[in-house]
C-alpha positions in Angstrom: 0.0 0.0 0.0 1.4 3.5 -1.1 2.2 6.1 1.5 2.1 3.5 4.5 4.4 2.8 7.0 5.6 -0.7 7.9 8.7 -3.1 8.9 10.0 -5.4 6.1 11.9 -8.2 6.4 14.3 -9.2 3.4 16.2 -11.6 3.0 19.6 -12.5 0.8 20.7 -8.7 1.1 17.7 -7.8 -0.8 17.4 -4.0 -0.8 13.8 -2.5 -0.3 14.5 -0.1 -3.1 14.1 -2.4 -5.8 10.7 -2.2 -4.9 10.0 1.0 -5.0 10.1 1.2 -0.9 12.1 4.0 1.0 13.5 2.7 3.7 14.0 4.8 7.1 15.7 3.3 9.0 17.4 -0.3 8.2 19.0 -3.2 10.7 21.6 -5.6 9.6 20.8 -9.0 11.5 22.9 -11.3 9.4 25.6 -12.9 11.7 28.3 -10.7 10.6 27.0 -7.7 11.9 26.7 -9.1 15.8 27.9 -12.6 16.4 31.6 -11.3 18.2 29.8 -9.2 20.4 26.5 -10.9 20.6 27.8 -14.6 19.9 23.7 -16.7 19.2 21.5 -13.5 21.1 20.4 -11.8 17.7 17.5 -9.9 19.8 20.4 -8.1 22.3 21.9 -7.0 19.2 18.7 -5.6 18.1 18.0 -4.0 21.4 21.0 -2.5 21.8 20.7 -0.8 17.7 17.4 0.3 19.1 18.5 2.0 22.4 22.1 2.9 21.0 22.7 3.3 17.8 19.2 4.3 15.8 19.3 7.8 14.5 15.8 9.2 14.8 16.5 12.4 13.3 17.7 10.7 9.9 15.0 8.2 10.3 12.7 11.5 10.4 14.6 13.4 7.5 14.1 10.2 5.4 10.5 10.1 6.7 9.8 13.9 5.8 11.5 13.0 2.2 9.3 9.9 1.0 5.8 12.5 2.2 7.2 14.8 0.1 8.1 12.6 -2.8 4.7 10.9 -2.5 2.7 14.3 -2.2 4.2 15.3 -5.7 3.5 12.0 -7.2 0.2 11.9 -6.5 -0.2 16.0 -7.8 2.1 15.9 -10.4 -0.5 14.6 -13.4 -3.0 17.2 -12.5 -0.4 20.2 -12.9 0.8 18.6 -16.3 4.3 17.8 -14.9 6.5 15.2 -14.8 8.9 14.1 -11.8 12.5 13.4 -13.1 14.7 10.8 -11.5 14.9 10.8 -7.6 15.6 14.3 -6.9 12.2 15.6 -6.8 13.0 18.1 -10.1 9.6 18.9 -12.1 9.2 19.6 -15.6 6.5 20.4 -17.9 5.0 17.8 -20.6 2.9 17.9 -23.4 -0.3 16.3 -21.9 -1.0 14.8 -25.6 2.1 13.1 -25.6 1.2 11.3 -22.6 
């Protein structure tokens, strides 16, 4: 569902933007990223990202982003304009072409 929030799990290093999906915030739980600190306790790991590491501000900035991206999306056809590539430039288009 567009413009929803939600937590995805993925798996084999997929990355949610293949799919269209901006992430906000992301946690690596393959083994790599915890096992020499965390040995087999994959959820202290998590809890420690969570109460440690997580920047909310970014996670906010990202969140403040994808509204604003999704706002222009969904107003873009009626003005006649087309979004170009991921940086949230507009430009006109010939609505006959389209």
């Amino acid at each position: 569902m567009r413009g929803s929030l939600k937590v995805v799990k993925t798996g084999d290093a997929e990355d949610p933007l293949t799919k269209g999906q901006t992430p906000l915030l992301t946690i690596d739980v393959w083994e790599h990223a915890y096992y020499l600190d965390y040995q087999n306790r994959r959820p202290d790991h998590v809890n420690a990202v969570i109460d440690k590491l997580l920047n909310w501000d970014f996670a906010a900035e990202n969140l403040e982003k994808a509204q604003s991206v999704a706002m222009a999306q969904r107003a873009v056809p009626a003005l006649g304009l087309l979004p170009v590539g991921d940086r949230n430039i507009i430009v006109p288009f010939d609505r006959g072409s389209r």
